[in-house]
N, C-alpha and C positions, 0 to 999 in steps of 0.2 A: 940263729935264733936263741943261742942258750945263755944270750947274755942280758934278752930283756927280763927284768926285775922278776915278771910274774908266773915266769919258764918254770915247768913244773908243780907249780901249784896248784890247791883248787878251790875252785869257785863256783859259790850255787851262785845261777839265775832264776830269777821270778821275771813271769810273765813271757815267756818265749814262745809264746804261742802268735804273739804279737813283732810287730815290725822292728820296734826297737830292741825288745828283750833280745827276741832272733837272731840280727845283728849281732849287738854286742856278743852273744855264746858265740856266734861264729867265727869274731874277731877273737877271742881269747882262742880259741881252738885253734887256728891261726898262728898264734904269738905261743903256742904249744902247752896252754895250760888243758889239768884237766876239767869237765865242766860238767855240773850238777844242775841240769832242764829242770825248770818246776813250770808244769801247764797245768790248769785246775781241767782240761777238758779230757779226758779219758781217750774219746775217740781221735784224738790228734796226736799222740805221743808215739804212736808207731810212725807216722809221718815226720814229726818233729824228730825223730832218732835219725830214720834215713838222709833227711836234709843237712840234719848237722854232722854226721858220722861219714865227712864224706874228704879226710886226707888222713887213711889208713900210715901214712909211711911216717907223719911226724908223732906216732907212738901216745897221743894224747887219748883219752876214754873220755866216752860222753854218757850220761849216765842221765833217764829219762824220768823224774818223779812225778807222778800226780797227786794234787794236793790244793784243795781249795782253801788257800791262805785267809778269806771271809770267817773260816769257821776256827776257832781256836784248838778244838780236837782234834782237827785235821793237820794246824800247824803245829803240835806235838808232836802230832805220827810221824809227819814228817825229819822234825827234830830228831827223832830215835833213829828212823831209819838212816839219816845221812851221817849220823853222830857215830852210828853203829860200824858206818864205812871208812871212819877215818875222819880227823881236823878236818877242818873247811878253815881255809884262807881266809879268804872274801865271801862279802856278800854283795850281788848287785839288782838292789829291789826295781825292778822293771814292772811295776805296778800302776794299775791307774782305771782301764776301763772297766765301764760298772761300778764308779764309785759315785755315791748322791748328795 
């Protein structure tokens, strides 16, 4: 696996609380990148850890934010917090329900 492009990198997802966000974190996790979860639901991000934190040997870290991207404060916070942990690769905006 350390020869696809995006081996070791990392990449926030939005929206992984949902089918597609989900996927895609799981497929980079996968292809052994590391992957930065943003759910806006508080109550789901311990679940959404255990689902995706689930092939300990390929050494990739998943890392759980919550943060309701609607609110621009929030998308700050966020900003600092992840900026705080290091570059971000990618971004891949899985966004959509809820919007009017």
């Amino acid at each position: 696996m350390s020869g696809e492009p995006l081996h070791g990198s990392r990449v926030l997802v939005t929206g992984v609380r949902g089918h597609v966000g989900w996927g895609v974190a799981r497929a980079l996790l996968d292809a052994g990148v590391h992957v930065i979860a943003v759910t806006r639901a508080a109550a789901s991000a311990d679940g959404i850890r255990a689902s995706l934190d689930h092939r300990p040997q390929l050494q990739v870290q998943v890392q759980v934010q919550v943060a309701d991207l609607s609110d621009p404060d929030a998308a700050f916070a966020l900003r600092q917090r992840v900026a705080d942990a290091g570059p971000v690769d990618h971004v891949v905006a899985s966004l959509g329900s809820g919007w009017q």
